[in-house]
C-alpha positions in Angstrom: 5.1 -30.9 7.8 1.6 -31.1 7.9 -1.3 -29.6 5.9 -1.8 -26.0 6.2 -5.1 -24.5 7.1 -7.3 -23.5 3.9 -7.7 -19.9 3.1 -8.0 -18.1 -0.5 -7.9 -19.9 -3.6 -5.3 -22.3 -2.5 -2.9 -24.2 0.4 -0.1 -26.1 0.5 2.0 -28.2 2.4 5.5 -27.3 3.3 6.5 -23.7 4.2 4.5 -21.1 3.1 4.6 -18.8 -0.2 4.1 -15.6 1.3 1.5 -12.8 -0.2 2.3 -10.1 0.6 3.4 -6.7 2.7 1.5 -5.1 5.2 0.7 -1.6 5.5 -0.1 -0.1 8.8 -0.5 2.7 10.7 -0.6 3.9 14.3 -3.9 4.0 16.4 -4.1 6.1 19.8 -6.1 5.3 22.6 -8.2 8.1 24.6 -6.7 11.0 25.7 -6.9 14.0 28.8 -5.6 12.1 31.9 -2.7 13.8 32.7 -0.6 16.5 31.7 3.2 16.9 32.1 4.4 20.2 33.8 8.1 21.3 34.8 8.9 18.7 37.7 9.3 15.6 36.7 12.9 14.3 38.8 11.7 12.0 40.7 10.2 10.5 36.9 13.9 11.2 35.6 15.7 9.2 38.6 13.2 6.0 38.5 15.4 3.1 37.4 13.4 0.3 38.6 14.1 -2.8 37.0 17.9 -3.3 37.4 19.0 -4.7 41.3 22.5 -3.5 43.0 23.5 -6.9 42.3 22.8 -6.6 38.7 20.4 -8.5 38.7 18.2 -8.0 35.5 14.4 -7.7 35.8 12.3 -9.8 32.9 8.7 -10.3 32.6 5.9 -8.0 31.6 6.1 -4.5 32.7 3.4 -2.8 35.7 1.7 -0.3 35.0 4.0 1.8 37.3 7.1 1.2 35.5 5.0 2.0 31.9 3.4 5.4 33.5 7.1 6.4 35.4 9.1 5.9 31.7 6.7 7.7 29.5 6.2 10.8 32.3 10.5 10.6 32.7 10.2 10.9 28.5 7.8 13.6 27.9 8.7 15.1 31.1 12.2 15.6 29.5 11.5 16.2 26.0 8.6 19.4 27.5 11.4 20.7 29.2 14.0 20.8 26.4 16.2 18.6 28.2 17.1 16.1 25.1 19.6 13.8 26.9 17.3 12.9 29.0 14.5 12.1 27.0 17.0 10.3 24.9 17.9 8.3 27.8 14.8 7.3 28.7 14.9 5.6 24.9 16.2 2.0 23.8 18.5 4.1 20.7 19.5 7.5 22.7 21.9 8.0 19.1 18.6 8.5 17.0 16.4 9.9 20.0 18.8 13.0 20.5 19.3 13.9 16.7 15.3 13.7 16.0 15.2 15.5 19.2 17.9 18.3 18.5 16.5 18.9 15.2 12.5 19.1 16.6 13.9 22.5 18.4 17.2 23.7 15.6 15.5 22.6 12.2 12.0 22.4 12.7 12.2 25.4 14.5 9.0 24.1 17.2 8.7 26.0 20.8 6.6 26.0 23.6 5.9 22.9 23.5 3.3 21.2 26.0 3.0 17.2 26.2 -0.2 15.9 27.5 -0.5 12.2 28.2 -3.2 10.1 27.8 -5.0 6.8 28.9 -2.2 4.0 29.1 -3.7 1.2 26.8 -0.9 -2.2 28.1 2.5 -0.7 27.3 1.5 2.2 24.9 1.1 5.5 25.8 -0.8 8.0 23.8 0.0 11.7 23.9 -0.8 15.1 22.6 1.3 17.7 21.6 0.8 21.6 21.1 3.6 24.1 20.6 4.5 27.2 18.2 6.9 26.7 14.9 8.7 29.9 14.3 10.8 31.1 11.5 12.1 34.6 10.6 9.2 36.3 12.4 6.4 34.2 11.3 4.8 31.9 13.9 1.9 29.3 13.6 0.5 27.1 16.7 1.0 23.6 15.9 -0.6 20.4 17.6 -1.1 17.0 16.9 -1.6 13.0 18.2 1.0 10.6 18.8 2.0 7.8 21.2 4.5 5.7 22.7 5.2 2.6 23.3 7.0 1.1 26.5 9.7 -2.1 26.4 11.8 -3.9 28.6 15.4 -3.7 27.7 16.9 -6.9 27.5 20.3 -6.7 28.7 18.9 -3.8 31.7 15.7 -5.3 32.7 15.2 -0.9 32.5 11.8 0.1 31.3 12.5 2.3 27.7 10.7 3.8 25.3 10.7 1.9 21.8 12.4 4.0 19.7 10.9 5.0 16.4 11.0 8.4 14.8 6.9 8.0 14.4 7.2 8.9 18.5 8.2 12.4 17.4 5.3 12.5 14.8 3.0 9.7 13.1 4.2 11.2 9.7 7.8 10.3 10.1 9.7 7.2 9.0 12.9 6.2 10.7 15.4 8.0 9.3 13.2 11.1 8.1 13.7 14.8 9.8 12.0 17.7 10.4 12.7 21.0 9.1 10.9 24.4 9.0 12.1 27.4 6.4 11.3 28.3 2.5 10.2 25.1 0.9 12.5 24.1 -1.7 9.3 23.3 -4.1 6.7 26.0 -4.4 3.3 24.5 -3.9 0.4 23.8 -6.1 -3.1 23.6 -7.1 -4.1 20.6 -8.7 -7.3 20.0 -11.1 -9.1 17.4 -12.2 -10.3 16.7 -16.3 -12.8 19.2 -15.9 -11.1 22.3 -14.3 -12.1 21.4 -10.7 -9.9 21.4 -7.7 -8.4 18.9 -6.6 -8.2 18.9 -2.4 -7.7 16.8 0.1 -10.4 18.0 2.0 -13.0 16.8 -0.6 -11.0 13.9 -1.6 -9.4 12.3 1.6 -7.4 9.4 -0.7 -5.6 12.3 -2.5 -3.5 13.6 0.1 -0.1 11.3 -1.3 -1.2 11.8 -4.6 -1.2 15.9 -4.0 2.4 15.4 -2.0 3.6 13.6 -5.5 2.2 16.1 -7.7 3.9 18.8 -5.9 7.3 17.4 -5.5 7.2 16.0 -9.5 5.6 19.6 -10.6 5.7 22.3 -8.1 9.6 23.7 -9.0 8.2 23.7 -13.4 4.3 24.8 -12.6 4.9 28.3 -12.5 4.4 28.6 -8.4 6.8 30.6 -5.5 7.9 28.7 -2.3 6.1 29.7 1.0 7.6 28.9 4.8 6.5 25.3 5.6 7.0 22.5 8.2 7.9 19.2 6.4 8.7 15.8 7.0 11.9 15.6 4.7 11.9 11.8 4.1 15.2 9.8 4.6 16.9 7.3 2.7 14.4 4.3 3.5 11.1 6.7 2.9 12.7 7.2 -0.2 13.4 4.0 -1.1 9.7 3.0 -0.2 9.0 6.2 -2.7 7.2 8.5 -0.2 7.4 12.0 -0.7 8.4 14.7 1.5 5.0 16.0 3.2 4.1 19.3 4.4 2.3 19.2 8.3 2.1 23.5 8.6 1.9 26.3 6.3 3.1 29.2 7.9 3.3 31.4 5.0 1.5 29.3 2.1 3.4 31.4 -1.0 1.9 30.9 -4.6 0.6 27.8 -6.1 1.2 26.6 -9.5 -1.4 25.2 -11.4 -1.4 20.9 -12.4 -4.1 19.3 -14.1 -4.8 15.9 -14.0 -6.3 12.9 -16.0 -9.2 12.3 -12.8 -12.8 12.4 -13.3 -14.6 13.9 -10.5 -17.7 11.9 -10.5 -15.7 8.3 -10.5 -13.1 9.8 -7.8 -16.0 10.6 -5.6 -17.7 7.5 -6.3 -14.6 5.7 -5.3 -13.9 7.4 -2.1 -17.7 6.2 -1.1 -16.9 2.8 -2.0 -13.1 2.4 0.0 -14.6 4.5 2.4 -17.1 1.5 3.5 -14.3 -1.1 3.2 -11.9 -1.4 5.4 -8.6 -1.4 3.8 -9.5 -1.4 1.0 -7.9 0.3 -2.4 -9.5 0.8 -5.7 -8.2 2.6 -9.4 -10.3 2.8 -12.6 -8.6 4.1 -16.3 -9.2 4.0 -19.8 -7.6 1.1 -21.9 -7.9 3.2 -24.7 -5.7 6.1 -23.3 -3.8 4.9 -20.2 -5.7 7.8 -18.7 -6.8 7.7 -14.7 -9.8 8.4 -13.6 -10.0 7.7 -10.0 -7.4 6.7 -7.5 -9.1 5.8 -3.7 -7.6 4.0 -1.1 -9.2 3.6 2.9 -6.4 4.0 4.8 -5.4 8.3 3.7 -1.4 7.5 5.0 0.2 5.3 2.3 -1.3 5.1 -1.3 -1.4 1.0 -1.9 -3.5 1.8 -5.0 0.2 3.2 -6.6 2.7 2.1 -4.2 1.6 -1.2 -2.9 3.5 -4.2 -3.2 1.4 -7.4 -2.2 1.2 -10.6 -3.6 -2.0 -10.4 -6.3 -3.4 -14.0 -5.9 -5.1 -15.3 -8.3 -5.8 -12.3 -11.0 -2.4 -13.2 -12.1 -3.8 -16.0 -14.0 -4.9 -13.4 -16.6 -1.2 -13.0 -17.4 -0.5 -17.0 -17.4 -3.1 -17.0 -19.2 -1.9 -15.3 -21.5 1.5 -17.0 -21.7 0.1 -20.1 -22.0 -2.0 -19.4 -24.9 0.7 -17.8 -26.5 2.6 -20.9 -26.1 0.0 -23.3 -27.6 -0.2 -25.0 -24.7 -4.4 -24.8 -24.0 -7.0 -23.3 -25.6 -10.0 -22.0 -23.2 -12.5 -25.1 -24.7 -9.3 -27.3 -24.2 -10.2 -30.5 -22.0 -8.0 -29.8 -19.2 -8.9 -31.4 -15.7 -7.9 -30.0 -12.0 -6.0 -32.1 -9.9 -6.7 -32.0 -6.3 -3.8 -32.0 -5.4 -0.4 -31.4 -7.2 3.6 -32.4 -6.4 5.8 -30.1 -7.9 9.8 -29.8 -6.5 8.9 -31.2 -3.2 5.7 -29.7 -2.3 2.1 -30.0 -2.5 -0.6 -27.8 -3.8 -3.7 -28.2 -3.2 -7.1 -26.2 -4.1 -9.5 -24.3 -1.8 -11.2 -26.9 0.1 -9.6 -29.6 -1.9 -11.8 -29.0 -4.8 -11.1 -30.9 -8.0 -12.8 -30.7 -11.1 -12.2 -34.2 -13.3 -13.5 -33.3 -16.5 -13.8 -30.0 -17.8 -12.0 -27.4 -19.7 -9.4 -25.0 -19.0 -12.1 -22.5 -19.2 -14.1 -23.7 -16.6 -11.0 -24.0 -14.5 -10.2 -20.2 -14.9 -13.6 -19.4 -14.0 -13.4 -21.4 -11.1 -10.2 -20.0 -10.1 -8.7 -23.6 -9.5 -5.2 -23.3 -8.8 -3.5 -26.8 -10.0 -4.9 -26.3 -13.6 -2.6 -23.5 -13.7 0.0 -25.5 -11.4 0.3 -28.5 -13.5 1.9 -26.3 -16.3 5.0 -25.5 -15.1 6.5 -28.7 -16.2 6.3 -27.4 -19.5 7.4 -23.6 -19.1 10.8 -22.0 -18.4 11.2 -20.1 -15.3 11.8 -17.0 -16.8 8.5 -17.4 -19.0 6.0 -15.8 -17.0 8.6 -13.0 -16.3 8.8 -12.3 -19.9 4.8 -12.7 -20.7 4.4 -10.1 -17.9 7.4 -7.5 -19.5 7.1 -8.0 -23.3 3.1 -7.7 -23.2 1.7 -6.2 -20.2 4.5 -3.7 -19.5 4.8 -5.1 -15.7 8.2 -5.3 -13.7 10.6 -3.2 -15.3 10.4 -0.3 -12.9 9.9 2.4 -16.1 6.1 3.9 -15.3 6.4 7.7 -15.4 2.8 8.5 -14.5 3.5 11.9 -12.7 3.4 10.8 -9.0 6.3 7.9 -7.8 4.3 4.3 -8.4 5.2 0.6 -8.1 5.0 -0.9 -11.1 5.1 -4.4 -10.4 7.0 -7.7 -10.3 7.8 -11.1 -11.4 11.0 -12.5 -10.4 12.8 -15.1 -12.4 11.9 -18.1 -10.1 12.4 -21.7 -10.1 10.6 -24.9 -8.6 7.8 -24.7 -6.1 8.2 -20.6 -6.4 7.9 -21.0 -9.9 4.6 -23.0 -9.4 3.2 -20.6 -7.0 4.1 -17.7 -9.5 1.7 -18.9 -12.1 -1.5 -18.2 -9.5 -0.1 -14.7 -8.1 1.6 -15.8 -5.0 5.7 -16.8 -4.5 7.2 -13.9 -5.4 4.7 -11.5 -7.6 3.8 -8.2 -6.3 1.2 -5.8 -7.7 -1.1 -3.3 -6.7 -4.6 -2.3 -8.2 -2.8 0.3 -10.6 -1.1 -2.5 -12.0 -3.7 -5.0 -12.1 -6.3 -2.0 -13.9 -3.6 -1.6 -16.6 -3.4 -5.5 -16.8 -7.4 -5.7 -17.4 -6.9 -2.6 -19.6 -4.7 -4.5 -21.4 -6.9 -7.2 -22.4 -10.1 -5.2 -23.2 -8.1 -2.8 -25.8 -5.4 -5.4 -27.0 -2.4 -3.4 -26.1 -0.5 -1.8 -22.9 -0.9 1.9 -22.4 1.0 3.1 -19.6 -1.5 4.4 -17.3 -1.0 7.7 -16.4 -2.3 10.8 -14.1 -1.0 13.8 -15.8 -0.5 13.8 -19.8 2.9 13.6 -20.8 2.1 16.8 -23.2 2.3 18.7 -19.7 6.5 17.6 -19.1 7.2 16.1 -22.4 8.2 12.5 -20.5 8.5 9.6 -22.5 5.7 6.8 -21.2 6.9 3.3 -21.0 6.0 0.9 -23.9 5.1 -2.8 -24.2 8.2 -4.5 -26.8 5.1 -6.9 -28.7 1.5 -7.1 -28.5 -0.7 -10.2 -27.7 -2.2 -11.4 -31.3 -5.6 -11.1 -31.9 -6.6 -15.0 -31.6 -5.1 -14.8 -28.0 -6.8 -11.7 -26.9 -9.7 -13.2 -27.9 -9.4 -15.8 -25.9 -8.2 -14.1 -23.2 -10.9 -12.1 -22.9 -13.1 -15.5 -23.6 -12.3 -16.9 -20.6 -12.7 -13.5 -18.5 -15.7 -13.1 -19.8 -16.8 -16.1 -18.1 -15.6 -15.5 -15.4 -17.7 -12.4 -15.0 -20.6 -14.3 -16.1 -20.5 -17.9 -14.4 -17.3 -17.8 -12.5 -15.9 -16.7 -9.2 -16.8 -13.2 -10.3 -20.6 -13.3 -11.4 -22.2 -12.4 -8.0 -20.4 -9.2 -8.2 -20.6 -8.7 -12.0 -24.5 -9.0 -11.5 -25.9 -5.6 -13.2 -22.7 -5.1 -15.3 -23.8 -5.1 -18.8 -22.0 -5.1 -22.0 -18.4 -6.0 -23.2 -17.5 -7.3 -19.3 -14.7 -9.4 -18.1 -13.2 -9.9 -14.5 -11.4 -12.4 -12.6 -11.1 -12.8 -8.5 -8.0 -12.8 -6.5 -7.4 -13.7 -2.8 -3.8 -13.9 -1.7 -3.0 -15.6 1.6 -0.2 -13.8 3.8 1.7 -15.5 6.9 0.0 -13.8 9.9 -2.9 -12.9 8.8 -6.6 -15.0 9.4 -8.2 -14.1 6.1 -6.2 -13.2 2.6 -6.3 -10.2 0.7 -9.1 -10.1 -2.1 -8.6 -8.9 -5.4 -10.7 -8.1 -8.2 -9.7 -6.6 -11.9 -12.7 -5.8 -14.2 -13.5 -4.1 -17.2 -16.6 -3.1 -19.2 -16.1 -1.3 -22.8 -13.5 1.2 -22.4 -13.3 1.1 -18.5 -11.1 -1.0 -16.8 -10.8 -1.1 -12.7 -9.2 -3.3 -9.9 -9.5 -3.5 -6.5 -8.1 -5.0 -3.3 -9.3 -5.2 0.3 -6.2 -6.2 3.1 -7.0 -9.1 4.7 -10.6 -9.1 4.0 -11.5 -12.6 2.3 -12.5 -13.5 -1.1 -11.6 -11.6 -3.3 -15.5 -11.9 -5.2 -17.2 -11.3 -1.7 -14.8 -8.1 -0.8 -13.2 -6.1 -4.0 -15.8 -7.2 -6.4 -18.4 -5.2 -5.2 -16.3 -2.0 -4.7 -14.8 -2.6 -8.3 -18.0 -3.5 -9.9 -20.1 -0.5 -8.9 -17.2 1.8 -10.6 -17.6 -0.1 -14.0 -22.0 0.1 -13.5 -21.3 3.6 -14.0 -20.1 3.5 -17.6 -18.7 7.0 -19.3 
């Protein structure tokens, strides 16, 4: 197989090593062309695709036969008539139990469906209706779509299937259901007795769900009457919370209060707000203590849950390993290969850089990727695994910070993965909470779970590092990261930040996308911060900036 194209801080022959997961949401197109009244049979009887002869239609689908299935759809679903919106569905099974439970659970009447302007096969739509329960009633209404496909074995025009049709909040596999909320809301605050909303804080709104469902049943609150998305087995596996969409009755909030700084929580919702994607935390290393939490995109909290591959700001962990190990010291004379073979594939740097003679620390700085490559020769493949448990507290699925996190990981790998490990890609996931606590790490010497609500508030036990990095290597660790910061990858966006400062650059290249993720972890005195923008580039050009301006602001 040939070479493959250069993006981030490296590329390699043979198949990929892939970065990361994707998070994404759902975008309607306009709206107000058409709305859906009572009739509707002649929409209900189209068939269209499928001959008496059987034989089966294929090819894209007209714009008749994508208008015809989504009026057939709505058309049904406005009039109650849940078999046959079901039918008009590639998964009738899960159509008509999300369906039945819309009117029997959730308790939603009077609904109107109004379509919007077809964009290709998808169909956007608006929906208004009443949820009722035990003689309270609030109007509801809200934006969705739909999306039209061909079935395969029918040549029929259907609606794809996904519970998000229903609602944009829903996973497949969640439900809706209206009555007394099993967890009594609450108010949170931040460090200095300020409320905590959505409305002023947009990135919060996951973060407020957590609180609630960790909190709301010990903080002293009473249920009210609420519509939620009660998440299913995979929402839970993915560790979303159950989300209230309407309060019909809000009942009494209890009270939460939180490790978050106002002034850096608004700073960082100005920063994400101007990058897309993009997802930003800031702590102490001296407490574990969070200060701001902000991510672009309000529907899925990457800063805490993410899972992507971190690039190249894992080198501060190898780093770590391998001066541990002996191995190099940051003045050690250690070239960069332009290339390196390891277990059948190739590595190669960013534009097939090489540096011949300089020392390891001027290849961290650089970010160049076969200085780190060329180790694994020499290391077990459980090493970096262990360097990332035993010291930085990374992997082992034990962070109780108050709201459900990811709390990274580093598979045992062997080989090429193995190789690719060592500069953040193969099989390593983080997210900027992780990678915060992994600069916090260095700057104070020792892991402190980071956390969001003190453990004096529940009496939960925080997780704990097993050994602590000696004082020679954190020396040089931070040697090295300094650098960085100064005349590395990282200086353009370190410009301005004075003091005790370290950072290193990430960019993580995923299959499908045209430019990697860029990372960034930082930290300056007793503030520590990382960053990362979705397929944005360089991790210097994109999360350096958003991560650097949160560190100029000292405190």
């Amino acid at each position: 197989m040939g070479k493959r194209r250069r993006v981030a801080e490296r590329r390699m022959s043979r198949p990929a090593v892939v970065g990361g997961m994707i998070v994404a949401g759902v975008v309607g197109a306009g709206l107000g062309v058409y709305t859906l009244y009572g009739g509707g049979a002649a929409a209900e009887g189209q068939t269209g695709t499928t001959a008496d002869h059987k034989t089966v239609k294929t090819g894209p689908l007209s714009a008749t036969e994508v208008r015809t299935t989504a009026e057939r759809f709505l058309t049904a679903w406005q009039q109650g008539r849940v078999s046959g919106a079901a039918a008009a569905t590639d998964d009738s099974g899960a159509a008509t139990s999300l369906l039945t439970g819309y009117t029997k659970d959730a308790h939603i009447k009077d609904v109107t469906l109004t379509a919007g302007t077809r964009s290709g096969a998808k169909v956007p739509f608006s929906v208004k209706g009443t949820v009722s329960y035990k003689g309270t009633a609030k109007q509801l209404a809200y934006e969705s779509s739909l999306t039209v496909v061909r079935d395969k074995t029918t040549g029929k025009p259907l609606v794809d299937w996904h519970s998000a049709v229903v609602h944009p909040d829903l996973e497949d596999g969640d439900t809706l259901v209206t009555g007394e909320s099993g967890t009594p809301p609450i108010k949170a605050y931040d460090r200095d007795g300020g409320e905590l909303t959505a409305a002023k804080y947009p990135s919060l709104g996951p973060v407020l769900d957590g609180l609630r469902e960790k909190y709301g049943k010990t903080a002293g609150g009473k249920a009210g009457i609420e519509l939620q998305v009660v998440r299913g087995k995979a929402a839970q596996k993915a560790k979303l919370s159950d989300k209230t969409l309407l309060a019909l009755s809000k009942g009494t909030p209890g009270k939460v209060k939180t490790t978050l700084s106002p002034t850096f929580q608004a700073a960082a919702e100005r920063q994400v707000a101007a990058k897309a994607r993009s997802s930003v935390v800031v702590m102490r290393p001296s407490t574990g203590e969070i200060l701001a939490v902000a991510n672009q995109n309000h529907s899925f909290n990457v800063a805490f849950q993410g899972s992507l591959a971190p690039g190249s700001t894992m080198k501060v962990v190898t780093s770590t390993m391998l001066f541990e190990k002996k191995l190099v010291t940051p003045s050690s004379s250690h070239p960069c290969p332009k290339t390196y073979k390891l277990a059948g594939w190739t590595f190669h740097n960013d534009d097939d850089s090489e540096i011949k003679q300089g020392t390891f620390k001027l290849s961290f700085g650089a970010s160049c990727n076969n200085a780190f490559i060329n180790f694994a020769p020499k290391l077990s493949n459980s090493d970096l695994t262990k360097e990332a448990q035993q010291v930085y507290g990374l992997g082992m699925n034990n962070w109780a910070i108050g709201v459900p996190t990811f709390d990274g990981s580093v598979p045992v790998q062997s080989g090429a993965q193995m190789g690719a490990s060592l500069i953040g890609q193969g099989g390593v996931r983080m997210n900027p909470l992780n990678m915060a606590s992994v600069a916090a790490t260095v700057e104070s010497g020792v892991f402190r779970q980071p956390y969001l609500v003190s453990p004096d508030v529940d009496n939960r036990t925080l997780a704990k590092a097993s050994r602590t990095m000696s004082s020679q290597t954190q020396g040089w660790v931070k040697e090295v990261m300094r650098y960085t910061a100064g005349y590395g990858t990282a200086a353009k966006a370190m410009s301005g930040v004075s003091g005790d400062v370290g950072a290193k650059t990430g960019s993580a290249e995923v299959d499908g996308q045209k430019k990697p993720n860029g990372w960034f972890t930082a930290y300056r005195g007793d503030l520590a911060a990382a960053g990362v923008v979705q397929a944005g580039g360089h991790g210097g050009d994109t999360a350096g900036p958003i991560v650097a301006a949160l560190l100029k602001m000292g405190g």
